[in-house]
Every structure is written in structure tokens, then in C-alpha cells.
C-alpha positions in Angstrom: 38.5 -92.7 -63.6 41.6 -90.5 -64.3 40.9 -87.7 -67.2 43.7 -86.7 -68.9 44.3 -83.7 -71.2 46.3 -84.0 -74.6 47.2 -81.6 -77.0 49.9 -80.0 -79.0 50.3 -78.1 -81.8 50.1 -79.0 -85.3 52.9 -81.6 -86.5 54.4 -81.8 -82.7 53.5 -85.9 -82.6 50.4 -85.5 -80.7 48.6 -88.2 -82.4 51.7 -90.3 -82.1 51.5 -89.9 -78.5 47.4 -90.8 -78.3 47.9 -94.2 -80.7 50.7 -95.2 -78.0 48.7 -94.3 -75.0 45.8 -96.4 -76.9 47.6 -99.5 -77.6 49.2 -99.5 -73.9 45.4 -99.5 -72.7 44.3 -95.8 -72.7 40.9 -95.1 -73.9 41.6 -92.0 -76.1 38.3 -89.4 -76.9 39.9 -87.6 -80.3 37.9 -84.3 -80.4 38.6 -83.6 -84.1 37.5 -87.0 -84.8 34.1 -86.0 -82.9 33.6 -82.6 -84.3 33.4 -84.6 -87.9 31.5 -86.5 -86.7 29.1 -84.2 -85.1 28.4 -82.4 -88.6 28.4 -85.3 -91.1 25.8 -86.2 -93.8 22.8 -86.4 -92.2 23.1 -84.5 -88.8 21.3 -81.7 -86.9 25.0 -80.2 -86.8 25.4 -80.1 -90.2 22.1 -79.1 -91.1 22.5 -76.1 -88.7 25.7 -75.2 -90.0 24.0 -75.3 -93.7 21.3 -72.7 -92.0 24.1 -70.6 -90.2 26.7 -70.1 -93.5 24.6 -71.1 -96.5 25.2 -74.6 -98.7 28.6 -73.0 -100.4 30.3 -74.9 -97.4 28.5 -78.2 -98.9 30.5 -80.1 -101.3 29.0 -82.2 -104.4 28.7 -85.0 -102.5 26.5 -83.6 -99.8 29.2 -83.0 -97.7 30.7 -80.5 -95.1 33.2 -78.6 -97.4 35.6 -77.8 -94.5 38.2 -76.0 -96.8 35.4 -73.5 -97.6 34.0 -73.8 -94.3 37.7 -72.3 -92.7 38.4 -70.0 -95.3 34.8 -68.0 -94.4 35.7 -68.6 -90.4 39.2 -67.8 -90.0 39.2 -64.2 -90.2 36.0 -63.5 -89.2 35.5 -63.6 -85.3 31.9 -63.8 -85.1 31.3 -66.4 -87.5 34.0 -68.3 -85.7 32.1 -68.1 -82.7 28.8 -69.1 -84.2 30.5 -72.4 -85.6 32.0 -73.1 -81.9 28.6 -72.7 -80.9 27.4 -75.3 -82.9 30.0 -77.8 -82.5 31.3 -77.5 -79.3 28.1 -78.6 -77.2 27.9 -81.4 -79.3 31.0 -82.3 -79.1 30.7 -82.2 -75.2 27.4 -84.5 -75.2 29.1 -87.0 -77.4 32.6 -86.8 -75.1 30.2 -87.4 -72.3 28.9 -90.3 -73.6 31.8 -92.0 -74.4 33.3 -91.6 -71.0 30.2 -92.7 -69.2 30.6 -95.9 -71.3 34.3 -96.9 -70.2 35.3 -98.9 -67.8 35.3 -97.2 -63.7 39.0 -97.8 -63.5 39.9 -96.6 -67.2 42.7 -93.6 -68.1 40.9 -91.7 -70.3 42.9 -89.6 -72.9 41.3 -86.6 -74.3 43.3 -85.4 -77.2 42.1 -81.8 -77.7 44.0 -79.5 -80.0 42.8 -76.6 -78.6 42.7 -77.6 -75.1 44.8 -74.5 -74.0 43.2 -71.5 -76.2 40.1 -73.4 -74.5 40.4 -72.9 -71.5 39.7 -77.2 -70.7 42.9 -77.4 -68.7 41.6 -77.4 -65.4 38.9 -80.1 -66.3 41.5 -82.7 -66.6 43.3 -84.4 -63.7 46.5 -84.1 -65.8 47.4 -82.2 -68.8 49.9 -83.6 -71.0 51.4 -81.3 -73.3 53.8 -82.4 -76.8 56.3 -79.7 -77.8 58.4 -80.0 -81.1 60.9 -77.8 -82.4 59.1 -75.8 -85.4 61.7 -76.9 -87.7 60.5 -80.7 -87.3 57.3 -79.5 -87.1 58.0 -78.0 -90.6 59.9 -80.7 -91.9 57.3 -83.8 -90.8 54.3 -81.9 -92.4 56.0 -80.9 -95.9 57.0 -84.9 -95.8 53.6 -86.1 -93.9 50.9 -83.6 -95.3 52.8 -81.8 -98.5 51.8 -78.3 -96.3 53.9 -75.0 -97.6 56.1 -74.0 -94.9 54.0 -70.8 -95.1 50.4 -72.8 -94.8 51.8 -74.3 -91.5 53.2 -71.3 -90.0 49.8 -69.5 -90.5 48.0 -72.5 -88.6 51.1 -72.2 -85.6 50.4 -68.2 -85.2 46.6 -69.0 -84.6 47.2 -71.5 -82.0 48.7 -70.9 -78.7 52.3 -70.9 -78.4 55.0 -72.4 -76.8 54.8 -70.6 -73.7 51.4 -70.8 -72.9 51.2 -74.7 -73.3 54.2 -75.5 -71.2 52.2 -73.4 -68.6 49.0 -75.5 -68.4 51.0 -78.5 -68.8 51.8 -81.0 -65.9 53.8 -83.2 -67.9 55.4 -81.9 -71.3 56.8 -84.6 -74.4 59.8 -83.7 -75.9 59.6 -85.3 -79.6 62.8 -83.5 -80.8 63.8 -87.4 -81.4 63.3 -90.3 -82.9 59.7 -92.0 -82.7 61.7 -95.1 -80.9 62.5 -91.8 -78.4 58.5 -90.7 -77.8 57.5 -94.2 -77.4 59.9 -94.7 -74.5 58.9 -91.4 -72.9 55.2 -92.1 -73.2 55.7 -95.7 -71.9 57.9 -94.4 -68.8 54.7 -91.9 -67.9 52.5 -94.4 -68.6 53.8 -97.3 -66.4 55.0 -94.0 -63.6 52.9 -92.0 -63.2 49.4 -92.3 -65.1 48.7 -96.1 -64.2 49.5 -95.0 -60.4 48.0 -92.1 -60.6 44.5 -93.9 -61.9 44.7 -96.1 -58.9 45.3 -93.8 -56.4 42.4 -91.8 -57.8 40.2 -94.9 -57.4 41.2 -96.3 -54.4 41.3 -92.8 -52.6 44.8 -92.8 -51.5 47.0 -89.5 -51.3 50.6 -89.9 -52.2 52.2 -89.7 -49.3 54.7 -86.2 -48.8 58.5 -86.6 -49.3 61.1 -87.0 -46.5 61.6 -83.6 -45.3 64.7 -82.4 -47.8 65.3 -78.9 -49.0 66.0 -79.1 -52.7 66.4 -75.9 -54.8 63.8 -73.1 -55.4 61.6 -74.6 -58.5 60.7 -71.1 -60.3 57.8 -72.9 -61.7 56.0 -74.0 -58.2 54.0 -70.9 -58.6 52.7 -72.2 -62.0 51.8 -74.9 -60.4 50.3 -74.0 -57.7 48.1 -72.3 -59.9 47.2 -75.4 -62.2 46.4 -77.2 -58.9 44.0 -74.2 -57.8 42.5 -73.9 -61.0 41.5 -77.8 -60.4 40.1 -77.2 -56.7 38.2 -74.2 -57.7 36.3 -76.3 -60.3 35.5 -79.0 -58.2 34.4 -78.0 -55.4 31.1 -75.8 -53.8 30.5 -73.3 -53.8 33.4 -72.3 -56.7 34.0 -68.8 -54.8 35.7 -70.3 -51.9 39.4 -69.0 -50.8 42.8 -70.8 -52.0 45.4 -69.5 -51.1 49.3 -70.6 -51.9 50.9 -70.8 -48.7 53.8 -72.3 -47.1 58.0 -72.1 -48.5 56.9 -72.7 -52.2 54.8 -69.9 -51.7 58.2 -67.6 -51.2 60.4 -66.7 -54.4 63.8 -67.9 -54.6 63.5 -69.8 -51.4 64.6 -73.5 -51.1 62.2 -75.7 -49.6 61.0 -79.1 -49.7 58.9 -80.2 -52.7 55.5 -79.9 -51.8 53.0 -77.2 -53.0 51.0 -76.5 -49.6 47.2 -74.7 -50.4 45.0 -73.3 -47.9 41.0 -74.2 -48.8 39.1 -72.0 -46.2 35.8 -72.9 -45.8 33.0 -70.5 -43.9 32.7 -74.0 -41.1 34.9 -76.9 -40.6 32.0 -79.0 -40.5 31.6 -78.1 -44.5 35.1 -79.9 -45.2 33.5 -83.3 -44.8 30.7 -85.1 -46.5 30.3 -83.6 -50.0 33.3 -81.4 -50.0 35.5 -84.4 -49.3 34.5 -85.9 -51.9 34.7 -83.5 -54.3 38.2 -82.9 -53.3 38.7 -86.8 -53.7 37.0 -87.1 -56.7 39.2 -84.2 -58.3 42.3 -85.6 -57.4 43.0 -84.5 -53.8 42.2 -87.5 -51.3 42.0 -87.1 -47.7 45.4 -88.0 -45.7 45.0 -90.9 -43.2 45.0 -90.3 -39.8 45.0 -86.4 -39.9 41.7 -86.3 -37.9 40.5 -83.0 -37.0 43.8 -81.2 -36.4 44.8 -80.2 -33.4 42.9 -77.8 -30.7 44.8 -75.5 -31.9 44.9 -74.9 -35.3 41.6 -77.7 -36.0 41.5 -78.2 -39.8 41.5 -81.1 -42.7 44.4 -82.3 -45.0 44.1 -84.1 -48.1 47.1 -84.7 -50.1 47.2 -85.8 -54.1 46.8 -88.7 -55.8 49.7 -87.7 -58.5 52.3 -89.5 -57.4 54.9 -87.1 -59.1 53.1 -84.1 -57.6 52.4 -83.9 -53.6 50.4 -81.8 -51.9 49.6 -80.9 -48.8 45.7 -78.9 -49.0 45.0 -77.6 -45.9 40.8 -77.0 -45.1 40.6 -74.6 -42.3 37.8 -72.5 -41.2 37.6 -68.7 -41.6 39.1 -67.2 -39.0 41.0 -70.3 -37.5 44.4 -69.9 -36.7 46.6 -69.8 -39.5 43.5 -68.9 -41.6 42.7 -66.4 -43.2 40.9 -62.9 -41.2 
């Protein structure tokens, strides 16, 4: 099943963009919704969150007072990281569950707001990123949320910016528009590239590489190359195998065609089939048809990518091959 990564920061639309995704058939996994419901009334989580920060962060009802809760965590780094502690693996385990329980063929949505400060982007066979101008973002939560413009520029200096969510993103949302505007855009990579994408994925077919046409240097091909490696390292064993960016999009400033081309070196050829392949599959990157064992030559594997908006060409060559590395 595809896995794809949402976020955005506060007021950009991101929950727009899940209820969308859900009602075009998207099974959408809300981790704020989980981590409430991972300390309510009644639950180990809450109970060790009682034993962790005393029962001031109780309310009269019983309650998880999260007010008080973030006002004791916010500026105090450790006990931040003891409340991660007990939320996050729970949150995991129940995110677990609810994938194991979809359907084989299903696009699952993750909406994360802290998928980038995280570190989750290369768990996700896409990451799909909202960005709002932070005047909107002011404007809809004064009119949404009655939030001071003050409140909601403290919460938008302790998330990630701008900047570093564009990098881990493989798609990014504009809503500078109307909501007429972010359903159209979430439809388009919906019906272009996710739906595809999720059958590709299951059917293990690689998108086949574009005619061979120079287009412009892309300055962000190195960005991507790197959101691609960060996949490949994750999914395959061991994780301290070689990638390597290679080929034109490897070269600044130089016009090429579009394809990212990786190097996977492996310690023996023989290890690029059986489990490898599929772990290569299985994270997105299918093996080509017909590429067989390369040539005499230069012997090797190729997969390509199941995005079809992003091909690949992944070259598995043996240590010391030629045109591996020495």
C-alpha cells in the first residue's frame, strides 16, 4: 500500500487537505487525533503522564489538562522529551494497527504535524507538504480559532519553517487561494499521481524513463536525490550500504534529462536479488523489465520508481565493478 506523509504548519489548510484526500478514498491516520487518544480517561498513557508530571495536568473532570500540560513542557527540554517518550511509541503501535487493518491496495495518508522536526520523512513513499503565506495563516486562525496574532507566531517559531518543509517535501500545496483552489490541486494529485503511484506500487511496475530530452538544470535534483536516498537507505539491508548520486543531475548547473540516476553498491551482485529486490520494490523502487543482469561488462541491476512524476534510474552494482565504486 502507498504511505504518504502530510503535514504543515499551523493554519496552512493541512486538515483541509486530509478531509479531501478522505472523501476521494484516502484512508487518513491523524496523529493528533491518536496522541488524544492515547492519554484519555482511563489509559496506561495517561496514567503515566499523571506519574511523570503530577495530577496538576488533570482537569476536574479527570481529564488530561493539555493547556497546563504545554505550558510545563514548552520550555523545558527534558520534560518535553519525557512526554514524547510516552506518547510517541504509543502512537506508533496504534498507527500500526490501523494500517495493518486497511485494505492491501489502500493510499494511506498520514497527517503528522511534526513530521519534518521528526525526522518521519523518509518512512513515507511520498511526502506531501501545505505552505500558506503567514498572513492567511494569521488571518484564518484569528477568524477560525480566536488565536492572538502573537499566540500563533509563538506556535510558527517552534515548528520548522518554510524552508526546511519545502525540502522534505515531494509534492508541496499552495493554499494562498480559495478552498474551491486546494480542492482542485488535491484532486489533480490525487487522480495524477497518488492513484498511479499506489498501483504501480502494487503491481510492481517502474515508471518507465522519459524520452531522452535535455531540459534545464533543476537546482533542486540534489534535494531530491537526497529524499530518494534517505528512502533506500531505510529500506534496505544492511542500512550501511553505499548510494551514491551519479550521472548529469549529479553535476551543478548542468542540463540533462530528468532523471535522478543512484548507484546502490552492494558487497555481491548475487545480494541485489531475492530480499534486496524486494525491499527496493516494496519501498518504491521496482525492478525494470528486461534489464537482466547487465552486460559483461559493467553486470549490474536497475530498478526504476513507481512515482510516476519522479523517475529513476537505481543502478545495483557490485563493489569494484566497473563504473562502481573502488
Amino acid at each position: 500500500m502507498l504511505m504518504v506523509g502530510l503535514t504543515g504548519g499551523i493554519g496552512s489548510g493541512k486538515s483541509a487537505v486530509a478531509a479531501r484526500l478522505a472523501g476521494l478514498g484516502a484512508v487518513i491516520v491523524d496523529a493528533d487525533r491518536l496522541s488524544r487518544e492515547v492519554v484519555a480517561p482511563g489509559t496506561e498513557g495517561l496514567a503515566e503522564i499523571v506519574a511523570t508530571f503530577g495530577d496538576r495536568v488533570l482537569g476536574p473532570d479527570g481529564a488530561l489538562d493539555r493547556a497546563v500540560l504545554g505550558s510545563l513542557v514548552f520550555t523545558d527540554e527534558p520534560g518535553r522529551r519525557a512526554l514524547e517518550a510516552i506518547i510517541h511509541p504509543r502512537v506508533r503501535t496504534r498507527t500500526a494497527e490501523l494500517v495493518a487493518a486497511a485494505p492491501p491496495d489502500a493510499v494511506i495518508v498520514n497527517d503528522v504535524p511534526l513530521l519534518v522536526e521528526s525526522g518521519l520523512a523518509p518512512t513515507y513513499h511520498l511526502v506531501v507538504v501545505v505552505q500558506t503565506a503567514l498572513s492567511i495563516r494569521l488571518e484564518r486562525l484569528a477568524r477560525d480559532r480566536g488565536m492572538a496574532p502573537a499566540e500563533v507566531r509563538r506556535r510558527i517559531a517552534a515548528q520548522a519553517d518554510d524552508a526546511r518543509r519545502r525540502a522534505a517535501a515531494d509534492v508541496v500545496l499552495t493554499n494562498d487561494g480559495t478552498r474551491d483552489d486546494l480542492h482542485h490541486a488535491v484532486d489533480v494529485l490525487w487522480a495524477e499521481r497518488l492513484l498511479p503511484y499506489a498501483v504501480n506500487l502494487r503491481d510492481r511496475r517502474a515508471v518507465q524513463p522519459p524520452r531522452p530530452e535535455r531540459v534545464e538544470a533543476d537546482p533542486t535534483w540534489p534535494e531530491q536525490y537526497a529524499r530518494l536516498a534517505a528512502r533506500i537507505h531505510r529500506a534496505v539491508t544492511p542500512a550501511d550500504l553505499r548510494i551514491d548520486h551519479i550521472g548529469a543531475t549529479a553535476v551543478p548547473d548542468l542540463d540533462s534529462v530528468d532523471v535522478i540516476d543512484i548507484q546502490l553498491t552492494v558487497p555481491c551482485l548475487g545480494d541485489a536479488d531475492g530480499a534486496l529486490a524486494e525491499q527496493l520494490a516494496d519501498a518504491g523502487f521496482p525492478r525494470l523489465p528486461e534489464t537482466g543482469r547487465g552486460t559483461p561488462c559493467r553486470p549490474e541491476r536497475v530498478h526504476g520508481s513507481a512515482d510516476p512524476a519522479r523517475p529513476v534510474c537505481l543502478y545495483v552494482r557490485e563493489a569494484g565493478s566497473p563504473g562502481g565504486p573502488r
